[in-house]
N, C-alpha and C positions, 0 to 999 in steps of 0.2 A: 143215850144221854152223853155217852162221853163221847160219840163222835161228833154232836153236835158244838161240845167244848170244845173242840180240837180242830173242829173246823174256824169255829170262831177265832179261835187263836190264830189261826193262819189265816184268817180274813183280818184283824187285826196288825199283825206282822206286815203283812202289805201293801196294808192303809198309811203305817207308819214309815214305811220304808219312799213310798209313793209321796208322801207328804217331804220327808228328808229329802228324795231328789230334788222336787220342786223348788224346795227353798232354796237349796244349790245353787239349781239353775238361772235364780231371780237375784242374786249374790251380783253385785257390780263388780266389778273388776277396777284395781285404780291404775292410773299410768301415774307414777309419779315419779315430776320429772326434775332436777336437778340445775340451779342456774344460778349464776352472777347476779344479785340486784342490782349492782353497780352498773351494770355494761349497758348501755343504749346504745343504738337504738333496737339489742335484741334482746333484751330485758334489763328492766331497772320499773322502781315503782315510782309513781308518775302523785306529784304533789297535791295535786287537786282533787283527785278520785278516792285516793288511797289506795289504788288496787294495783299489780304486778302487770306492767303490759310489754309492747315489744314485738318485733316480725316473731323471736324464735317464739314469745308465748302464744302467740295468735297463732300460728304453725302449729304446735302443738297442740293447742285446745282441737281444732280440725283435725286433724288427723287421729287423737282420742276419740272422737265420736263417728270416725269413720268405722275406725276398728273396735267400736264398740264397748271401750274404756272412759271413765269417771276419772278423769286428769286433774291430781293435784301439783302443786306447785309448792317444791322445796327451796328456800334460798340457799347459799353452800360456800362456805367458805373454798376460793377456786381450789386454793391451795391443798385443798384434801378431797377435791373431787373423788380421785381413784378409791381411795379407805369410803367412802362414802357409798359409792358403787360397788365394792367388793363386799361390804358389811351388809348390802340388801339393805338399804334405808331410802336409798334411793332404785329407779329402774332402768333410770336413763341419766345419762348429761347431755344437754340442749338447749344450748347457750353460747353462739358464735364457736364452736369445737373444732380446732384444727384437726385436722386429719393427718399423724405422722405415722412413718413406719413404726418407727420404735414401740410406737404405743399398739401397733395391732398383736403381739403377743399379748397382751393381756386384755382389751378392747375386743369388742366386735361394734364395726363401724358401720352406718348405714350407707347409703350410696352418698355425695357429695352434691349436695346443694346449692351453694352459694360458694364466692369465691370473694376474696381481700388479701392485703396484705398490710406489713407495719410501716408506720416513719415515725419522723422524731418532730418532736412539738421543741421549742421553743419562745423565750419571750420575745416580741413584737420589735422591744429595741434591740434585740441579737442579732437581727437577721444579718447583718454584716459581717458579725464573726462567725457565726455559723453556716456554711453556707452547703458544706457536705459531709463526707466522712473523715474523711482527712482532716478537716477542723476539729471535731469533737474526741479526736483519738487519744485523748489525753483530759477527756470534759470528764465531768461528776455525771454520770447517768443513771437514770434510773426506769424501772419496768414492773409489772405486776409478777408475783414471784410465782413460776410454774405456769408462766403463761406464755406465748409465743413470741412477744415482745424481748426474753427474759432469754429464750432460745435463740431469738435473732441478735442481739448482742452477743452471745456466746457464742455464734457459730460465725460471723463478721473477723476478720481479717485485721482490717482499719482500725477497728476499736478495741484489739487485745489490750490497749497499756488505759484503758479507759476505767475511771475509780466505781463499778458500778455498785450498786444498793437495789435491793429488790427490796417491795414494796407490799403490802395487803390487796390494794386495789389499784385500776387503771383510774381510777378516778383521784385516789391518794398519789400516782405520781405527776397527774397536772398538778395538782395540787403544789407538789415541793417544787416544780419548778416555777409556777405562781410565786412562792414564798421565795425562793431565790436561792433553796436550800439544795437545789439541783438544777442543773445546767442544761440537761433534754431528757426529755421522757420517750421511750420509746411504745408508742402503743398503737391497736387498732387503726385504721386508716376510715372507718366509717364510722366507732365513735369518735374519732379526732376532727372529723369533718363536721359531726351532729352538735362538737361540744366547746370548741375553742374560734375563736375569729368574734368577729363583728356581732352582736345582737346576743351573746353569750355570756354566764360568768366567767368566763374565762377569755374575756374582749382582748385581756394585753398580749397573749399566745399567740403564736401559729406556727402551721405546717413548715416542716422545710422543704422548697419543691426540689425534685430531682433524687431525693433517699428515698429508693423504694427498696424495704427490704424481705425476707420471706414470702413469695406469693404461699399462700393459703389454701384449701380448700377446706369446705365447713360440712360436718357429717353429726350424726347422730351417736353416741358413744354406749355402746350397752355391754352388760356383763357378756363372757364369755358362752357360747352356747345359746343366748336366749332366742327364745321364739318368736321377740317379737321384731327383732330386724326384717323379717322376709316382709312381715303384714305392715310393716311401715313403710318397707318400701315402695309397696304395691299402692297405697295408700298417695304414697307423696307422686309416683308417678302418673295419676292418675289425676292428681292438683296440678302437674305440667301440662297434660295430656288438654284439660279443660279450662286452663286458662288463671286457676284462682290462685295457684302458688306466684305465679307474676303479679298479679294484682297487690300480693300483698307486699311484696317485694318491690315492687315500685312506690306504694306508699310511702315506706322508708328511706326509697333510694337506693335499694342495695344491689348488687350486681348475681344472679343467678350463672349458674353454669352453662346455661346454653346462651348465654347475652355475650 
């Protein structure tokens, strides 16, 4: 009698252990991934739908179900990305991400995706006084704070005596120079392209041709160590490899690293 208890027990033990893996193994996985709603055209949420869209969100959603990940989407104050990704709330940032040195001591970067760089918007009646660097060396500037924009002013030459002001968003510095409360923004070159000029709210702005500043390259940003840079890259190489990462990138216009 008691070996048949005891076998029970360990047929028991088994079943439950068996049962436990199982449900493990049926466990989704999230990618959750970290991004500007502001920024277009690689993420910002889009007025009609309600929902989060964008080359990098569509990038990511693919690529989550490559590798096998349940992709949510975090909005993120830029400005505290890093605290964001350090504290595990987030897994990633992906969301037009420059790739600098500075940042790979505490970063791990994916491979380099897309490429951009910044200029300086102005209003539509400036373009006479502004017309390069040497003009604005002394302008009210303004940039998104912690963003590359914010870096390429600081690290510019021409512009040391320049009064700048960082900002919340790339979207908040068209803005002040709209309002007349700043003199040029320095931001993005393919949201600036997506979002100022002709057919725009932002109709009285434009580009200044000839400031190009920071070329860019755009990577994925993930905590230190994680696992999941190797399978992402395999992943996105493999969206070059077959055609679909240009597809989607031509949708928006954006320029890839191998173009």
């Amino acid at each position: 009698m008691k070996r048949c208890l005891s076998f029970a027990l360990v047929l028991l033990l088994c079943l439950g252990t068996l049962l436990s893996l199982a449900a493990c193994g049926g466990t989704e996985k999230k990618l959750i991934v970290g991004f500007d709603a502001g920024f277009p055209p690689y993420g910002y949420l889009d007025s009609e739908s309600g929902e989060y869209v964008g080359f990098d969100i569509e990038l990511a959603r693919l690529v989550a179900e490559e590798i096998g990940y349940e992709l949510e989407l975090k909005p993120i104050d830029w400005g505290s990305k890093d605290t964001e990704l350090e504290s595990g709330a987030i897994n990633c940032i992906w969301n037009g991400f420059t790739i600098r040195e500075d940042l790979k001591e505490s970063i791990d970067f994916s491979n380099a995706y897309c490429k951009n760089m910044q200029v300086a918007v102005i209003k539509a009646e400036n373009s006479g006084k502004y017309t390069d660097l040497a003009s604005l060396a002394k302008a009210n500037i303004v940039a998104e704070a912690g963003s590359s924009g914010e870096s390429a002013v600081a690290d510019c030459e021409e512009l040391k005596e320049c009064n700048y002001v960082g900002v919340s968003k790339m979207a908040d510095a068209l803005l002040e120079v709209k309002a007349g409360t700043a003199d040029a923004a320095v931001v993005d070159y393919v949201m600036a392209k997506a979002m100022v000029g002709e057919g725009t709210d932002y109709s009285d702005l434009q580009i200044v041709d000839g400031i190009e500043l920071a070329y860019e390259e755009y990577g994925i940003g993930f905590r230190k160590g994680s696992n999941l840079v190797e399978s992402v890259n395999k992943a996105m190489d493999e969206m070059i490899a077959d055609g679909s990462l240009k597809a989607i990138a031509d949708k928006y216009g954006l320029a890839l690293m191998a173009d």
